[in-house]
C-alpha positions in Angstrom: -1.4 -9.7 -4.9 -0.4 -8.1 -8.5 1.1 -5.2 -9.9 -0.9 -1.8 -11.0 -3.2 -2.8 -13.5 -4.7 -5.6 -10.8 -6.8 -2.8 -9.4 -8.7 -3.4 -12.8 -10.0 -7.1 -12.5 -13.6 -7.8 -11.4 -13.6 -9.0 -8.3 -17.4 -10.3 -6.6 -16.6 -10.2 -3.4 -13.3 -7.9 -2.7 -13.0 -7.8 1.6 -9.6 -5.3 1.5 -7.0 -4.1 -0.6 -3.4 -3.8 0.9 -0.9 -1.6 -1.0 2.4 -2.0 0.7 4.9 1.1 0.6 1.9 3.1 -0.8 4.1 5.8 -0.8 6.4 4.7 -3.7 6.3 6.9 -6.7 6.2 3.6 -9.4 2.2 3.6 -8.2 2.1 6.6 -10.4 0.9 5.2 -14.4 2.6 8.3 -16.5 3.4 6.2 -19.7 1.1 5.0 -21.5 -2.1 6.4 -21.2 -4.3 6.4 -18.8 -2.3 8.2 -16.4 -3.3 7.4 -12.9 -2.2 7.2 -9.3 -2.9 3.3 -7.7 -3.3 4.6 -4.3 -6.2 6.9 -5.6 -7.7 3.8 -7.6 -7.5 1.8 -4.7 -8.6 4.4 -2.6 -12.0 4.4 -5.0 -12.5 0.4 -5.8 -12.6 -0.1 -2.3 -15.2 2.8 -1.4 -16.8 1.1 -4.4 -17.0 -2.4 -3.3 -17.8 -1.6 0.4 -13.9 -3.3 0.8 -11.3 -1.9 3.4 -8.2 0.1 1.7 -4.8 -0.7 4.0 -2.3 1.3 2.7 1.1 0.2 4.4 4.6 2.7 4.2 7.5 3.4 6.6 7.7 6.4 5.3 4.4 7.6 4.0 3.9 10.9 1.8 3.0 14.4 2.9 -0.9 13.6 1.6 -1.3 10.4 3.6 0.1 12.2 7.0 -2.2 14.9 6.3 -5.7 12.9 5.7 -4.5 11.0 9.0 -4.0 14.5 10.5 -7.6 15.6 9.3 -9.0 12.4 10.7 -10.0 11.6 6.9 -8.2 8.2 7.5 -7.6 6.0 10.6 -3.9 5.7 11.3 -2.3 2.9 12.7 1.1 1.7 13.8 3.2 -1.2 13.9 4.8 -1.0 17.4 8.1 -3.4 15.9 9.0 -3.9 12.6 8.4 -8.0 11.9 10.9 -9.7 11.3 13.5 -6.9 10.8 15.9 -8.1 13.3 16.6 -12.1 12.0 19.5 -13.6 13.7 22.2 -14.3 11.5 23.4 -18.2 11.2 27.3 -18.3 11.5 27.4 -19.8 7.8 26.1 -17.1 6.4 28.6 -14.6 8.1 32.2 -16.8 6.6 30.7 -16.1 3.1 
């Protein structure tokens, strides 16, 4: 778990890297240099390090649907969101 630059410590053994809404543009490093994308990083450590690259979104980008599409990636779906629909307790609803 960390921000960006987190794709840049040594790990020995790395198993999987999960990027949750991998679509988000603040993955994008445009100031200061290097520029970079984190997705793409993580994308290459893993290849790297043998490791499995899960890249989460609800609403992923045009690039991700197509490398699914092309059978480049494996797709998989969530058939319920978890823990989307909480019931509310009846204090919270007087505030």
């Amino acid at each position: 778990v960390g921000p960006r630059s987190a794709l840049f410590v040594p790990f020995s053994k790395l198993g999987i890297i999960v990027m949750d809404e991998s679509h988000d543009d603040s993955y994008y490093q445009s100031e200061p240099q290097p520029y970079y994308h984190a997705r793409q990083v993580a994308i290459a450590y893993a290849h790297l390090c043998g490791a499995v690259c899960l890249l989460g979104s609800a609403t992923p980008d045009v690039t991700s649907i197509y490398r699914c599409q092309g059978q480049e990636w494996r797709y998989l779906k969530l058939p319920s969101r978890i823990l989307a629909h909480r019931k509310v307790v009846q204090s919270q609803i007087s505030r």
